[in-house]
mmCIF file of the N, C-alpha and C atoms, coordinates in Angstrom:
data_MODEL
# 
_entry.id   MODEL 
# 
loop_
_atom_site.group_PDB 
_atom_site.id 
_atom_site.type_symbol 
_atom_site.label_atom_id 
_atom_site.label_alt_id 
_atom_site.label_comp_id 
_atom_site.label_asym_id 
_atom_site.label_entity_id 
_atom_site.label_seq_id 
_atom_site.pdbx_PDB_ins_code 
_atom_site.Cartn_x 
_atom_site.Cartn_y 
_atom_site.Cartn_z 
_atom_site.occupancy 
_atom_site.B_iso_or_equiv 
_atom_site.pdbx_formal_charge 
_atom_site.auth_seq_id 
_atom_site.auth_comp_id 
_atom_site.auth_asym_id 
_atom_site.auth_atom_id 
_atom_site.pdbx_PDB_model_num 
ATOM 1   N N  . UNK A 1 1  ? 91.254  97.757  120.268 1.00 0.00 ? 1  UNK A N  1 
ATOM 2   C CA . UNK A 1 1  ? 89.969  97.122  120.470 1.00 0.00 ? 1  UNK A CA 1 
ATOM 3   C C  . UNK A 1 1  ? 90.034  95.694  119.939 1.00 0.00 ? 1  UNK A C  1 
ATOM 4   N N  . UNK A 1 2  ? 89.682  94.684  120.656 1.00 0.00 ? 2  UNK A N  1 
ATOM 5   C CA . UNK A 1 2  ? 89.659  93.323  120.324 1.00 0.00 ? 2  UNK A CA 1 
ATOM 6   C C  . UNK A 1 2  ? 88.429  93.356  119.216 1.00 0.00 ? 2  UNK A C  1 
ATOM 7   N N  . UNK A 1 3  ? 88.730  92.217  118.657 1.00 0.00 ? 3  UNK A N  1 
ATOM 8   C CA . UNK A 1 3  ? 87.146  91.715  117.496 1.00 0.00 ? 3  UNK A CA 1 
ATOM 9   C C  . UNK A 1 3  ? 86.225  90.909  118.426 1.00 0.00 ? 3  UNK A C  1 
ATOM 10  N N  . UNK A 1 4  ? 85.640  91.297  118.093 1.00 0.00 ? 4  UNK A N  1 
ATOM 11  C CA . UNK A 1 4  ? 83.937  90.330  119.315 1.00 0.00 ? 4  UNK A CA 1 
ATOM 12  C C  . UNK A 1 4  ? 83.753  89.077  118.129 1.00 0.00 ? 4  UNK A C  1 
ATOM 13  N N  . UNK A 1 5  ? 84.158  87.785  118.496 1.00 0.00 ? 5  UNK A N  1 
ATOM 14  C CA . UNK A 1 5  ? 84.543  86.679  118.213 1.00 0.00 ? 5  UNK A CA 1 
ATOM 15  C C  . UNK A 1 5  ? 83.829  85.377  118.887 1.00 0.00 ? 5  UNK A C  1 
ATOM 16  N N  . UNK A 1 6  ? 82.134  84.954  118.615 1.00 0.00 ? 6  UNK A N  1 
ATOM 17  C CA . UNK A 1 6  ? 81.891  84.492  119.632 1.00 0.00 ? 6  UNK A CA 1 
ATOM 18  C C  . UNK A 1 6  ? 80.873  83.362  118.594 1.00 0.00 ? 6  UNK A C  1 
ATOM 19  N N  . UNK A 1 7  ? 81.396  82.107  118.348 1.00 0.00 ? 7  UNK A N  1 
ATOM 20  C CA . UNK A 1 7  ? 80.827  81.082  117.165 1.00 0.00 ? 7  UNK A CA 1 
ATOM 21  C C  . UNK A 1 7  ? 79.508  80.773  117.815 1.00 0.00 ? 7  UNK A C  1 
ATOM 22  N N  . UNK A 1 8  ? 79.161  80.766  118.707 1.00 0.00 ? 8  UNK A N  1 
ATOM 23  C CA . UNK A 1 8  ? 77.883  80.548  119.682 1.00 0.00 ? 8  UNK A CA 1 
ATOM 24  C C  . UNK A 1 8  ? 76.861  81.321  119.593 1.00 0.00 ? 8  UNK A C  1 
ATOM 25  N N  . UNK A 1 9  ? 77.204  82.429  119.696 1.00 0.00 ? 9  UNK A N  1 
ATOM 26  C CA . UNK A 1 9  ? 76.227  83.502  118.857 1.00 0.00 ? 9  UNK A CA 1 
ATOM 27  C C  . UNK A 1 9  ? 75.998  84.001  117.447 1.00 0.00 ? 9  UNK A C  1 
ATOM 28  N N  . UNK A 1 10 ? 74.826  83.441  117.166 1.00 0.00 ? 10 UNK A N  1 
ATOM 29  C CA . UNK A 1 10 ? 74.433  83.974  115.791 1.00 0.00 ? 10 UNK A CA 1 
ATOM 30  C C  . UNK A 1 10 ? 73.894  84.736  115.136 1.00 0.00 ? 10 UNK A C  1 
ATOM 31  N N  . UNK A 1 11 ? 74.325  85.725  115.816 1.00 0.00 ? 11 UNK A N  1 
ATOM 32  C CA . UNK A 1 11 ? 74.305  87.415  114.940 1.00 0.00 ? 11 UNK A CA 1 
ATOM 33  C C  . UNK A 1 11 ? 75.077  87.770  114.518 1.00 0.00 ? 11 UNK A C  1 
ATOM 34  N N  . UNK A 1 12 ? 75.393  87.960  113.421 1.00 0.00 ? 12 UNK A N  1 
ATOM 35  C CA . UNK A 1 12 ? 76.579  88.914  112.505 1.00 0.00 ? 12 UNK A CA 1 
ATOM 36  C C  . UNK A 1 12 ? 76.824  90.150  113.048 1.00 0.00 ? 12 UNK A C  1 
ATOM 37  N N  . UNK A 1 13 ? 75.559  91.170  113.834 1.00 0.00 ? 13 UNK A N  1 
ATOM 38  C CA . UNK A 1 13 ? 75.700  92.585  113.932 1.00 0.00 ? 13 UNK A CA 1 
ATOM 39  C C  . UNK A 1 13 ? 75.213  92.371  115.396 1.00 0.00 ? 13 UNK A C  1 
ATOM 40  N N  . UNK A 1 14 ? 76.419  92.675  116.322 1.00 0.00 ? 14 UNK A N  1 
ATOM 41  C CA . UNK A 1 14 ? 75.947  92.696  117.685 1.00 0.00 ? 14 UNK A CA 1 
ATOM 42  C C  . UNK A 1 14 ? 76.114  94.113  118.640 1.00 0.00 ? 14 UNK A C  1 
ATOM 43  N N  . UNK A 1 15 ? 75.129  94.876  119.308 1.00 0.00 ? 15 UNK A N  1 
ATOM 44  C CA . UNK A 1 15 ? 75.545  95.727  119.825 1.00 0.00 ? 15 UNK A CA 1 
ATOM 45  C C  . UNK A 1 15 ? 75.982  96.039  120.602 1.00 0.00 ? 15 UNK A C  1 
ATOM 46  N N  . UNK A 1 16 ? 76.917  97.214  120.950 1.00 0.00 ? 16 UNK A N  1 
ATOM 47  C CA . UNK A 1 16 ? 77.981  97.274  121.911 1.00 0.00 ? 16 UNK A CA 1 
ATOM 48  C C  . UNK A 1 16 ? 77.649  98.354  122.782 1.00 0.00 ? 16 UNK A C  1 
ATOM 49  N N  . UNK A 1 17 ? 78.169  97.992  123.856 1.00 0.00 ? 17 UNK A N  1 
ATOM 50  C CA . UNK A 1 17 ? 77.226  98.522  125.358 1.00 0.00 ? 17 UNK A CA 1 
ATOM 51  C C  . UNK A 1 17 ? 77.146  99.860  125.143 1.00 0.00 ? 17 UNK A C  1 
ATOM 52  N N  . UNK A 1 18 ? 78.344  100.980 124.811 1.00 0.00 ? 18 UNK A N  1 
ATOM 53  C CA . UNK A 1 18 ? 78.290  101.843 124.326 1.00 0.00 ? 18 UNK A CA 1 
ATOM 54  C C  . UNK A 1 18 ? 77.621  102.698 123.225 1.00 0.00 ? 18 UNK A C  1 
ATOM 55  N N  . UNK A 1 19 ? 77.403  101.722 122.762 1.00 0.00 ? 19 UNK A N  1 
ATOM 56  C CA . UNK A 1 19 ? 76.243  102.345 121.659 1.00 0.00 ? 19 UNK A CA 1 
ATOM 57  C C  . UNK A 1 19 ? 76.930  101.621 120.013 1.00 0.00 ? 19 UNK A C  1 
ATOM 58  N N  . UNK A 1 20 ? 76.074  101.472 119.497 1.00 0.00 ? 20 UNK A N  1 
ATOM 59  C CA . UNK A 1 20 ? 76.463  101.224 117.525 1.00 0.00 ? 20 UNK A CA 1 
ATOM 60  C C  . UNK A 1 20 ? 76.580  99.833  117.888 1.00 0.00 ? 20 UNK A C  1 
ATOM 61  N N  . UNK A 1 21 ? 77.357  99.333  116.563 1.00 0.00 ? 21 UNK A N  1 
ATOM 62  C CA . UNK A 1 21 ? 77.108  97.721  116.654 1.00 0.00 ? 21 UNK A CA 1 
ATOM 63  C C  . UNK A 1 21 ? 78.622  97.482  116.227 1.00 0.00 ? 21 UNK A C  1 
ATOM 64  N N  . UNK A 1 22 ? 79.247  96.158  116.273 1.00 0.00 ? 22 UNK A N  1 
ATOM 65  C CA . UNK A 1 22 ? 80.496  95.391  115.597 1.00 0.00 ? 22 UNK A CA 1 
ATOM 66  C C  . UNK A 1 22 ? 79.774  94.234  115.329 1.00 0.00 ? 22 UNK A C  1 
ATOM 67  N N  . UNK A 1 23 ? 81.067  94.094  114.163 1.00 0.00 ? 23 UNK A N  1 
ATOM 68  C CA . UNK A 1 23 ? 80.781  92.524  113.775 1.00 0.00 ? 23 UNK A CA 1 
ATOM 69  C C  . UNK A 1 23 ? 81.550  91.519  114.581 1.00 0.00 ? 23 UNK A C  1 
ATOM 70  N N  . UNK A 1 24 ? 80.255  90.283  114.427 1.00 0.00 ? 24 UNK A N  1 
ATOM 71  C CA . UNK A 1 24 ? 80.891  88.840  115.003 1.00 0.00 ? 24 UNK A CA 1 
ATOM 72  C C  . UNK A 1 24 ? 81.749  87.990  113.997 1.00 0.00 ? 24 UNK A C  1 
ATOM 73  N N  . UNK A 1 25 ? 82.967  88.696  114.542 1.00 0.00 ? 25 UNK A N  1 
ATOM 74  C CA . UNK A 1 25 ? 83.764  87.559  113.569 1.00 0.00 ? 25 UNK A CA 1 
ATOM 75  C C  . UNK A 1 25 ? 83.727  86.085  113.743 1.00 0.00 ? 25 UNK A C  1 
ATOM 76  N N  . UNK A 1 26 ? 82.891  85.471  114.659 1.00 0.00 ? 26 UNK A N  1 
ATOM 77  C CA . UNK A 1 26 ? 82.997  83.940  114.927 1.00 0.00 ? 26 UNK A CA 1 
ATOM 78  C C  . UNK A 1 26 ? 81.748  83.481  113.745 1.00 0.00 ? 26 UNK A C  1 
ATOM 79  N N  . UNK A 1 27 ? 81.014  84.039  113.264 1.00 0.00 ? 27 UNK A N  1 
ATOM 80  C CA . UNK A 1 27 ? 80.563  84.089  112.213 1.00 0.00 ? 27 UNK A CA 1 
ATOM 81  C C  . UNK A 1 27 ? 80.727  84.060  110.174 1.00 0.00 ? 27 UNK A C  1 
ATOM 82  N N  . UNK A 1 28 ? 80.705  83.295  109.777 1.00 0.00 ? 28 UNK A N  1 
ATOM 83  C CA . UNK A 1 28 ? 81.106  83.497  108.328 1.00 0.00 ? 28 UNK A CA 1 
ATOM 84  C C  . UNK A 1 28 ? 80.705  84.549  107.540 1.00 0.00 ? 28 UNK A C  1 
ATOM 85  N N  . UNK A 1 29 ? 79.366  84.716  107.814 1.00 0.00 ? 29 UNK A N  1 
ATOM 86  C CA . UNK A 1 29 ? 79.478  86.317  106.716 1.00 0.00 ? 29 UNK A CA 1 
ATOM 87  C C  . UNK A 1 29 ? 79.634  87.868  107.260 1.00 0.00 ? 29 UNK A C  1 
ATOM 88  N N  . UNK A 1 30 ? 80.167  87.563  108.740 1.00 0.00 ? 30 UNK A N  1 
ATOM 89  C CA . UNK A 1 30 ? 81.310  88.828  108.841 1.00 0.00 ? 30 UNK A CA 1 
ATOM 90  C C  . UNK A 1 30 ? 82.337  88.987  108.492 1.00 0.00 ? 30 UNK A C  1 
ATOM 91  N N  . UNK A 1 31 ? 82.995  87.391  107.758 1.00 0.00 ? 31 UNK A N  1 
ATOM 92  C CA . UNK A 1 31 ? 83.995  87.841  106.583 1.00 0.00 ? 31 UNK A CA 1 
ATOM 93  C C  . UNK A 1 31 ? 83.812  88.232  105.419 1.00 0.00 ? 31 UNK A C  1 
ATOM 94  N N  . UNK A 1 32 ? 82.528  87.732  105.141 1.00 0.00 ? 32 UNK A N  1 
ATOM 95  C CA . UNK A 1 32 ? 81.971  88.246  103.953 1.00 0.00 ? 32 UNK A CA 1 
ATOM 96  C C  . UNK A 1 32 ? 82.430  89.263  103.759 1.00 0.00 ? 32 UNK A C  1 
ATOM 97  N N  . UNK A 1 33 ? 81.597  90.092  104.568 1.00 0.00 ? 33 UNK A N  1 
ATOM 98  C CA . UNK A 1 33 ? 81.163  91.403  104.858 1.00 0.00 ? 33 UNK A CA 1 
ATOM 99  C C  . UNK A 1 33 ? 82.580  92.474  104.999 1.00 0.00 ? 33 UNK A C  1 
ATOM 100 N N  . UNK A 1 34 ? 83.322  91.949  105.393 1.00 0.00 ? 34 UNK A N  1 
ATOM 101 C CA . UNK A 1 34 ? 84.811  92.629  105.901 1.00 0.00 ? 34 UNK A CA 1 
ATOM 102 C C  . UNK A 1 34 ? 85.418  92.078  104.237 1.00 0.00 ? 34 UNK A C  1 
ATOM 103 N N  . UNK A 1 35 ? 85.800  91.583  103.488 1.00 0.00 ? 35 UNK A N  1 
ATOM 104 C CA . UNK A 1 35 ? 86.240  91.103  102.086 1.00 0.00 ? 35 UNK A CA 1 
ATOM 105 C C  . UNK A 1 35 ? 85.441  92.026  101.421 1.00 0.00 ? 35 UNK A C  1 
ATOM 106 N N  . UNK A 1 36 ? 84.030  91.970  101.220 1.00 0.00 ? 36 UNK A N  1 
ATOM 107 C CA . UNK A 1 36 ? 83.054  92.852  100.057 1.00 0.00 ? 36 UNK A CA 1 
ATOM 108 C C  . UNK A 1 36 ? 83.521  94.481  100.022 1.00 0.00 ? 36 UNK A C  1 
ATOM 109 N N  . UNK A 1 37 ? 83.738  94.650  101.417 1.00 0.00 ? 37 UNK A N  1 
ATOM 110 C CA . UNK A 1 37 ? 83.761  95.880  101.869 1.00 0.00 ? 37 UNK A CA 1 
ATOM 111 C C  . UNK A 1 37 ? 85.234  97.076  102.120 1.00 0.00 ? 37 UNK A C  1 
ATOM 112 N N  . UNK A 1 38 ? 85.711  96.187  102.167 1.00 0.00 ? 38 UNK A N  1 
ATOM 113 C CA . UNK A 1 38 ? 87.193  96.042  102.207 1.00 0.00 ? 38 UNK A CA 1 
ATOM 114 C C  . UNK A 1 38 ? 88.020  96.238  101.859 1.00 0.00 ? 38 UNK A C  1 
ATOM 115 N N  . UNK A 1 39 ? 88.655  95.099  101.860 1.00 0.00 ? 39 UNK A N  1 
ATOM 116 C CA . UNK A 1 39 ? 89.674  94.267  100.502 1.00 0.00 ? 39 UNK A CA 1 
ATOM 117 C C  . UNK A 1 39 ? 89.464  93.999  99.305  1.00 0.00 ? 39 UNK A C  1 
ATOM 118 N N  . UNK A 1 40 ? 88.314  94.110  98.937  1.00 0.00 ? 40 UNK A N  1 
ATOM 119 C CA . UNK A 1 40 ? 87.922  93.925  97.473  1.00 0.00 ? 40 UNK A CA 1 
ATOM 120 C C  . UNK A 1 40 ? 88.491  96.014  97.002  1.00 0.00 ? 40 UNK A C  1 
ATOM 121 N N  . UNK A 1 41 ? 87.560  96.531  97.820  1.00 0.00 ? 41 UNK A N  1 
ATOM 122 C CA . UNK A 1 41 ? 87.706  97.771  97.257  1.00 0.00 ? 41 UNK A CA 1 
ATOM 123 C C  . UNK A 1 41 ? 89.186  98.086  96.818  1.00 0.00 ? 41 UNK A C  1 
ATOM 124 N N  . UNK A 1 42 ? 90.112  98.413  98.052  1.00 0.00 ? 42 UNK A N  1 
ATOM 125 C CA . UNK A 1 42 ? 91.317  98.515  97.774  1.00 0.00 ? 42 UNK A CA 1 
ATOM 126 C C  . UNK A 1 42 ? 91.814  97.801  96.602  1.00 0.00 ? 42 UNK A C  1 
ATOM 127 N N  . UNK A 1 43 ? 92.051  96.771  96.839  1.00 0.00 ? 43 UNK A N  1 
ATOM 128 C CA . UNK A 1 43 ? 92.417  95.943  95.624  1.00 0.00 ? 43 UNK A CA 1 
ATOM 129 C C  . UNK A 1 43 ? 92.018  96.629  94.613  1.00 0.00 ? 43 UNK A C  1 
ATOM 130 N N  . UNK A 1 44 ? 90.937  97.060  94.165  1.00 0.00 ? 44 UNK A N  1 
ATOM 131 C CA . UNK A 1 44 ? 90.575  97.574  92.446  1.00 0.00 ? 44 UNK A CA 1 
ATOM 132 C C  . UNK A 1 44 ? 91.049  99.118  92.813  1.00 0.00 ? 44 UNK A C  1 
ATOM 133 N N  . UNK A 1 45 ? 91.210  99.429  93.795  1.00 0.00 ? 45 UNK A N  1 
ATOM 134 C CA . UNK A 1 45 ? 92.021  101.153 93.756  1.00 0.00 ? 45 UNK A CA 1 
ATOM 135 C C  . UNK A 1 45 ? 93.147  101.079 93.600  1.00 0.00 ? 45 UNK A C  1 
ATOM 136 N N  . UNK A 1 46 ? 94.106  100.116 94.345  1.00 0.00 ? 46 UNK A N  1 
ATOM 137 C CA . UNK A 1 46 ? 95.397  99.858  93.940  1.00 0.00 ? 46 UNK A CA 1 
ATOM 138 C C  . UNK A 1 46 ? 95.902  99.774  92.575  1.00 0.00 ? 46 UNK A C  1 
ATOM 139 N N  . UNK A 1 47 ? 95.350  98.599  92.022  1.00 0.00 ? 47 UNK A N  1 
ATOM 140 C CA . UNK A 1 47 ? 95.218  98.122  90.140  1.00 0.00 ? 47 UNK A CA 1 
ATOM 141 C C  . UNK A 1 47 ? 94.850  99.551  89.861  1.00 0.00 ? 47 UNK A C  1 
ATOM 142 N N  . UNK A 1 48 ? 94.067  100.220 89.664  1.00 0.00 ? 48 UNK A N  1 
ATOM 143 C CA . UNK A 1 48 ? 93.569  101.132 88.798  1.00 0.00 ? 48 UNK A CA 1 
ATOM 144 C C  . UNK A 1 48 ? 94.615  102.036 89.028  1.00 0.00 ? 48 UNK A C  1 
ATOM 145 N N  . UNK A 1 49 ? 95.053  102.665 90.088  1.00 0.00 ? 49 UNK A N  1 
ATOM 146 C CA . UNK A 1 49 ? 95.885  103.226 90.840  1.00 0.00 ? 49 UNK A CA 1 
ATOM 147 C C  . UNK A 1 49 ? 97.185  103.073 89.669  1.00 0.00 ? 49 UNK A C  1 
ATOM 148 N N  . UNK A 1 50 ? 97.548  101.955 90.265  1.00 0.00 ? 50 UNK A N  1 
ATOM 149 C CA . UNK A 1 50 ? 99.266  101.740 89.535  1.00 0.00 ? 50 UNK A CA 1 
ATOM 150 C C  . UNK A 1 50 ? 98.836  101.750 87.780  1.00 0.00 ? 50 UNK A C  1 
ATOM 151 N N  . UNK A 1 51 ? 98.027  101.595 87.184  1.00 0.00 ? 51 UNK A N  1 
ATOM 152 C CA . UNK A 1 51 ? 97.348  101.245 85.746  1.00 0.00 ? 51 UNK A CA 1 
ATOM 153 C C  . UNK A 1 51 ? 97.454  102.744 85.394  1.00 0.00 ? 51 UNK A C  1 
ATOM 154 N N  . UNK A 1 52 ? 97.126  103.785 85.963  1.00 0.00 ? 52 UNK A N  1 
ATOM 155 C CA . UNK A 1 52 ? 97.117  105.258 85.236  1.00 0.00 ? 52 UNK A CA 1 
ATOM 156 C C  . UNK A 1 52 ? 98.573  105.298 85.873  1.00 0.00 ? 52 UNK A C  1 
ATOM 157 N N  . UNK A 1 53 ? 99.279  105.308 86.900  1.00 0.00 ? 53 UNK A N  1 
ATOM 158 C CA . UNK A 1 53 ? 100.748 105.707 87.286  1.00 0.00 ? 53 UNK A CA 1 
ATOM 159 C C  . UNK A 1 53 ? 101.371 105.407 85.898  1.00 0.00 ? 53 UNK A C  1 
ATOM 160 N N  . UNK A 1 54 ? 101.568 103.736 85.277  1.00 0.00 ? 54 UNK A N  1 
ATOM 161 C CA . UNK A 1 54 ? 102.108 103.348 84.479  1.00 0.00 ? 54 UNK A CA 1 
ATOM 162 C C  . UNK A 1 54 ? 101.763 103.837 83.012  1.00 0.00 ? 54 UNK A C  1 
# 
């Protein structure tokens, strides 16, 4: 599935013909949103992760 990528439109949450919504990545706080949600998490599961391994 491609990312719906469209700087012209300014909705973060756009819906898809099928039903539910994706984010507009041509938008800045659908990176937000993809980082907060994300990559932040992992990141502190990883650390914590390897922190009790060690």
């Amino acid at each position: 599935m491609a990312l719906y990528r469209d700087p012209r439109d300014k909705r973060v949450f756009v819906p898809r013909p099928g039903g539910g919504v994706v984010l507009n990545f041509g938008h800045p706080i659908a990176w937000a949103i993809l980082v907060c949600t994300t990559i932040i998490p992992f990141v502190i599961v990883t650390v914590v992760t390897v922190a009790v391994l060690l």
